[in-house]
C-alpha positions in Angstrom: 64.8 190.1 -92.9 64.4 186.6 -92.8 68.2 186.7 -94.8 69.5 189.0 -92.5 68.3 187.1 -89.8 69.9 184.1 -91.2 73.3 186.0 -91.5 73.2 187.5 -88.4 72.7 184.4 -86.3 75.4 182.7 -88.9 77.7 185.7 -87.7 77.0 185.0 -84.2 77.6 181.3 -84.5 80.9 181.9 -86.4 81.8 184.3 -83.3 80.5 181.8 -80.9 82.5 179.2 -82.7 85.6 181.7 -82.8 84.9 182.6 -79.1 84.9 179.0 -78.2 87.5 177.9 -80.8 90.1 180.6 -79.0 88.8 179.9 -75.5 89.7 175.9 -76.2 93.0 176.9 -77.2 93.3 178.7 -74.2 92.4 176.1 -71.8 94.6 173.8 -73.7 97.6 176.0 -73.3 96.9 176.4 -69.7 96.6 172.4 -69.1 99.8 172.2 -71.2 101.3 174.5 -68.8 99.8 172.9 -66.0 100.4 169.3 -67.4 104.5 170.7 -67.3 103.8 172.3 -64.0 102.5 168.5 -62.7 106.0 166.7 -64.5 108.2 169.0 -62.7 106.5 168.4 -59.5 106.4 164.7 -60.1 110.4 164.9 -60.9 110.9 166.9 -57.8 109.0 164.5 -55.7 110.6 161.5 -57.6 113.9 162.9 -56.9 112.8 163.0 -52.8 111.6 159.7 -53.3 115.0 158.1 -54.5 116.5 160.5 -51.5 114.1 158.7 -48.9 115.0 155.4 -50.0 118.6 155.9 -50.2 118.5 157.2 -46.4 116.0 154.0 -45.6 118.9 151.8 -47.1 121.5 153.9 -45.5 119.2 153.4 -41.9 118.7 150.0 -42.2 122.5 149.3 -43.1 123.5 151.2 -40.4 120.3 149.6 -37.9 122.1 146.1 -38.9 126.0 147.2 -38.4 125.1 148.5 -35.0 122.9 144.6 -34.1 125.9 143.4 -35.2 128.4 145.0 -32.8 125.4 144.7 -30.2 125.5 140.9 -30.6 129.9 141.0 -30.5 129.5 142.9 -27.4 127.2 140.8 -25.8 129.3 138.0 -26.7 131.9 139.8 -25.1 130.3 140.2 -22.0 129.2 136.5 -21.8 133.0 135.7 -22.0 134.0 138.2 -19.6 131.7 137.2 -17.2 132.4 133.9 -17.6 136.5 134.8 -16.8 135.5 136.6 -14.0 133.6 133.8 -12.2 136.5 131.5 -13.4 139.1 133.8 -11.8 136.7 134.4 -8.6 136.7 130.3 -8.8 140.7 130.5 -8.1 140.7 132.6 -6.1 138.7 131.4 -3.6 140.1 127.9 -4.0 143.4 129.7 -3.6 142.5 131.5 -0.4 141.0 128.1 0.9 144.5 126.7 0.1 146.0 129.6 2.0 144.0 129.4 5.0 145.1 125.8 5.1 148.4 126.6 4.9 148.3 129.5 7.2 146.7 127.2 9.7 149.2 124.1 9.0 151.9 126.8 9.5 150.5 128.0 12.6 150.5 124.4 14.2 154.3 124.0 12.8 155.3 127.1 14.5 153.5 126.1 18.0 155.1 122.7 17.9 158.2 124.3 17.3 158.2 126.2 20.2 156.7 123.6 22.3 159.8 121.3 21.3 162.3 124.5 21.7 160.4 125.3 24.9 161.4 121.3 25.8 164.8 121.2 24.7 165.5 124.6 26.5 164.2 123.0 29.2 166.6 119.6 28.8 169.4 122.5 28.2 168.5 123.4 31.8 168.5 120.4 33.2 171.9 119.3 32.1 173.9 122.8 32.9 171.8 122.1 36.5 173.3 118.3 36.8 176.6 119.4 35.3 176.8 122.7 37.6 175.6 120.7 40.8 177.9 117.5 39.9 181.1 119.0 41.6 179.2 119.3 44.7 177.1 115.5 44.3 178.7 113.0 47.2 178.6 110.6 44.4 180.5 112.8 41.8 184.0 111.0 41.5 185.7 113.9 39.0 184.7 111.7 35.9 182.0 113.5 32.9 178.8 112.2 33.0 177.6 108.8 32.5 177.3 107.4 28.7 173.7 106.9 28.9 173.2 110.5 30.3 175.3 111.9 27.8 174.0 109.5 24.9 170.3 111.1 26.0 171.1 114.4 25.8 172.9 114.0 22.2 170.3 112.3 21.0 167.3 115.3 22.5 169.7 117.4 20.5 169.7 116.0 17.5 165.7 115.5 17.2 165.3 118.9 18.4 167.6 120.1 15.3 166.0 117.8 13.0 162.8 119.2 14.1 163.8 122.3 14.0 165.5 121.9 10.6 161.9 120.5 8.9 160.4 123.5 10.4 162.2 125.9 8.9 
C-alpha cells in the first residue's frame, strides 16, 4: 500500500501540477488579453491627450490673437478720444471766436445806424435850411454858403466811408 500510496499522491501531484500548470496558462492568457485591453485604452486616451493639447494650443493662440486686437482697440480708443477732445478744443475756441465776432458785429451794426440815424438827420437839416431859404429875409437867390455846403459834403462823405467799412 505504501507503493500505491506513493503513486497515488505522485498522480495527484502530477494533476495538481497539471491543474495549476493549465490554470497559469490561463491567467496568463487573460493578463495578455488584459495587458492588450490596457494598450488600447492607453492609445485611446493618448490619442485624447494629443486632442486636448492641440485645442489648449488652439485656445491659447486664439486667447492671445484676441489680447492683441484688445490692446489695438484700446489704442484706438485712446486716439479717438484724444481727437475728440482736440476737436471739442476747436470748437469751443471757435465759438469763443464767434461770439467775438458776433459781438464786434453787433457794435458795427449799432454804430452804423447811430451814424445813418445822424446823417439822416444832417439830410434833414439841409432840405429844412434849403426849403426854408426862399422864405429867409436874408436869402438873396444865391445857393448856400461854401462853408455850409463844404460841411455837408464833407458829413457825406464820412458817413459813406463809414458806411462803406461797415459793409
Amino acid at each position: 500500500m505504501a507503493g500505491n500510496d506513493s503513486e497515488k499522491q505522485f498522480l495527484s501531484l502530477i494533476r495538481d501540477f497539471a491543474s495549476e500548470k493549465s490554470h497559469g496558462e490561463r491567467q496568463i492568457v487573460n493578463l495578455k488579453k488584459r495587458i492588450e485591453e490596457l494598450r488600447s485604452e492607453l492609445t485611446g486616451a493618448n490619442a485624447e491627450l494629443q486632442e486636448a493639447k492641440l485645442s489648449k494650443e488652439s485656445a491659447e493662440q486664439e486667447l492671445k490673437g484676441y489680447e492683441v486686437e484688445l490692446a489695438m482697440n484700446e489704442a484706438s480708443t485712446q486716439t479717438l478720444e484724444a481727437r475728440i477732445k482736440s476737436v471739442q478744443d476747436e470748437i469751443s475756441a471757435i465759438g469763443s471766436e464767434l461770439e467775438a465776432l458776433m459781438n464786434e458785429g453787433a457794435a458795427k451794426r449799432n454804430d452804423f445806424i447811430k451814424k445813418m440815424v445822424e446823417l439822416n438827420a444832417c439830410i434833414r437839416n439841409f432840405q429844412n435850411s434849403v426849403a426854408s431859404a426862399p422864405n429867409n429875409d436874408d436869402y438873396d437867390g444865391r445857393t448856400p454858403s461854401n462853408g455850409s455846403v463844404a460841411s455837408l459834403s464833407h458829413s457825406l462823405t464820412h458817413a459813406y466811408a463809414d458806411t462803406e467799412m461797415h459793409i
